[in-house]
N, C-alpha and C positions, 0 to 999 in steps of 0.2 A: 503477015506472019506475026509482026509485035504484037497487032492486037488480040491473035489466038491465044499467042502466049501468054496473054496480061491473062485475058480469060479463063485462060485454065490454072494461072497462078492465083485469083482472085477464087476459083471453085474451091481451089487444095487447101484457101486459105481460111474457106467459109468450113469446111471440114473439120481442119484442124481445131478450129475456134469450137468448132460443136464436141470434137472428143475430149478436149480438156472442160470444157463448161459439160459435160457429162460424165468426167470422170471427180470433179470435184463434186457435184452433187453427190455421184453416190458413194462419195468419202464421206461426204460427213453422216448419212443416212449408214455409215456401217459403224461409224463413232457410237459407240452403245455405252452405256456404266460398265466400270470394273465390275470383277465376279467378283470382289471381296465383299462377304457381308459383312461387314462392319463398316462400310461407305457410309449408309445410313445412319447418323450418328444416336437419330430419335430411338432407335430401338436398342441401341446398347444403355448399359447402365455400367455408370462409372462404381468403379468400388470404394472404399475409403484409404487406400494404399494408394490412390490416381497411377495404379502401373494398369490393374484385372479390369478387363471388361470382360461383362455376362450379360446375354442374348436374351432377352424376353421370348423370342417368336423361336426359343430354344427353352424357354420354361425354366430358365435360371435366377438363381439368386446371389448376391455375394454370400460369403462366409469367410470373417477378417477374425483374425486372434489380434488380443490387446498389441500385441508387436508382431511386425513380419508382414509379407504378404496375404492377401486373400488368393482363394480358390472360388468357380464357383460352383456349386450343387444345384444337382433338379431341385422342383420344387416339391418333389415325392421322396424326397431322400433330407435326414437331419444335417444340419451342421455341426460342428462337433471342434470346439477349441480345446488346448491346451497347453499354454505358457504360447509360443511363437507356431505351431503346429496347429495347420486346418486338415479336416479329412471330413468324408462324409460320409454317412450309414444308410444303409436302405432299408425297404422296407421291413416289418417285423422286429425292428433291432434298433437298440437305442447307443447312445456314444458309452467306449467305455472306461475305463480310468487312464488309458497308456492309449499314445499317441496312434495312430490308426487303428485304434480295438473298437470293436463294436460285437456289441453285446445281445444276446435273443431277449425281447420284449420280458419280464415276468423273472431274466435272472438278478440275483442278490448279488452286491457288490464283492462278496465274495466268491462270487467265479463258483460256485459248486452249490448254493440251493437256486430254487424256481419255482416262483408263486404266482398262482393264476391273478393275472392284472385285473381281473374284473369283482374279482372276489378275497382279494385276499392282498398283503402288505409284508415288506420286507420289514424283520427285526433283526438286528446286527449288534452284538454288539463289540468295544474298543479292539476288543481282539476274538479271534477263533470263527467258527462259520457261525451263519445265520441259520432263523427259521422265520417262519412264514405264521404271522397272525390275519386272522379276519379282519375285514373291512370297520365291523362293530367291537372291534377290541385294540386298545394300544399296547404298544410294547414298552418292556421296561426289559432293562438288565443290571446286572451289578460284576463285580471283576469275575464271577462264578457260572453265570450262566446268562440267559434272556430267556421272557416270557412274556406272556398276554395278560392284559388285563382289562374290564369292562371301561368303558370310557367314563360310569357313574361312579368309578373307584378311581384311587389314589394307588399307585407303586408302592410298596413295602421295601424296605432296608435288605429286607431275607429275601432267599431267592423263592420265587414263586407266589411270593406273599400279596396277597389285592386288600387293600382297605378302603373297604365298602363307605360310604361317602353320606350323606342325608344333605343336601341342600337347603338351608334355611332360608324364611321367608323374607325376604325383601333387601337381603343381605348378601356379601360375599361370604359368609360365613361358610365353613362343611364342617358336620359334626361327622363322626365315624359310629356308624353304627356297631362296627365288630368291635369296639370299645366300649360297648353299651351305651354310647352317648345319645343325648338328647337337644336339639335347639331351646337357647332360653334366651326369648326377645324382650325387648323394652317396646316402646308403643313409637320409639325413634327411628325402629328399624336397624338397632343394631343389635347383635347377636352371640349368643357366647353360650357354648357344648357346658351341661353338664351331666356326669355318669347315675347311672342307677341310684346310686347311694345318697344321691344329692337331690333337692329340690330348687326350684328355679325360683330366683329372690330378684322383680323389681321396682325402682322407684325412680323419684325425680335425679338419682344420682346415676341410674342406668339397669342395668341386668348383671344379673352375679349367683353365684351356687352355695346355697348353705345345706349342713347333712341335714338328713330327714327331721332329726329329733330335733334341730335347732328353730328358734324362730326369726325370720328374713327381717331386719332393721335397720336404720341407717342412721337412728339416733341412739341413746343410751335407754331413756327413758327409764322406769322401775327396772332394769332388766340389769342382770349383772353375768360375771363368768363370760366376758368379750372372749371370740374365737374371731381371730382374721381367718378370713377364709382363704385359700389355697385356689388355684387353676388345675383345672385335670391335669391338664398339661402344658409343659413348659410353654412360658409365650409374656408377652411384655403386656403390664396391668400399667393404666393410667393412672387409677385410683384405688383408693383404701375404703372397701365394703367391710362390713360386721355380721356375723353372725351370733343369735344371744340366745345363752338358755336360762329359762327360767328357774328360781332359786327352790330347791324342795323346800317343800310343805312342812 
């Protein structure tokens, strides 16, 4: 009878052994990774605040303001700071001055005009609403109003006013055409506007403008009745040119 018993305690014992060595195996085969995606630490991306993580295999990006936490944004949508405030805009629309505003592509910071982005440019000016210039024209304004002007012209004082521009040769010089001006170079390549009324005087001392009737000189020689010449307009002269007329007959 003992040795039944051993036997049948030796079976229950070889059993016993096989369901815990079968149930640890399929403990650990049920051991899986957390659901948290963020275990994977290779696909987050740390922000610059070290608090936000943003998920690449989510198409994220950070978007930090100088102070404060980040947020993150698709990577189809803008980021958008201001002072300690992130937000983000989507498609068609850009950020816009006040903290979660976001703007439709083409409007003027003025919240009330819209100019085609492909063709055309916001002109604003310090105060009152905008208008809309061409891609091929700049904006000017004055406390009065704003307007376009040819990008070969200079802004006027007045409203509306474009002064038409001539670019001199090999110079930064611009003479103003609608001033009747003219480029008048030396052989140095520098260059100096003079009007209708003037002819273009140069020598080894440079370029300079004397009137029609005068004769261009830079010495005295027989020639009397010295005229310093003047600049069309206002501007700083390095030196002292002459202009001389000859003595009647």
């Amino acid at each position: 009878i003992n040795a039944e018993y051993m036997g049948e305690m030796k079976g229950y014992f070889w059993i016993l052994l096989g369901i815990v060595m079968l149930s640890s195996w399929m403990s650990s085969a049920l051991i899986i990774s957390p659901s948290d995606d963020r275990q994977d630490k290779s696909y987050d991306i740390q922000c610059a605040d070290n608090i936000t993580e943003c998920k690449t295999d989510n198409n994220e990006t950070c978007c930090c303001p100088e102070q404060g936490n980040c947020r993150c944004c698709a990577n189809t949508t803008v980021c958008c700071t201001h002072s300690f405030f992130t937000w983000c805009c989507g498609n068609e629309t850009t950020c816009g001055n006040k903290p979660n505003h976001c703007t439709p592509i083409g409007m003027c910071p003025d919240e009330i005009t819209k100019c085609d982005p492909e063709s055309e440019n916001c002109c604003c000016p310090e105060s009152g609403n905008c208008s809309c210039c061409p891609n091929d024209r700049q904006c000017c304004f004055n406390e009065e109003a704003q307007w376009c002007c040819p990008f070969n012209s200079e802004c006027g004082q007045k409203t509306k006013e474009c002064k038409k521009m001539i670019n001199c040769t090999d110079s930064p010089r611009r003479c103003y055409s609608d001033l009747n001006e003219t480029c008048c170079c030396s052989g140095e390549g520098n260059c100096s506007c003079c009007n209708n009324s003037q002819q273009c005087c140069v020598s080894g001392l440079g370029q300079w403008c004397c009137a029609i009737d005068a004769v261009c000189s830079d010495t005295e020689g027989e020639l009397s009745l010295i005229h310093i010449s003047e600049p069309t307009r206002p501007e700083r002269i390095s030196y002292a040119v002459f202009c001389l007329k000859k003595k009647k007959q």
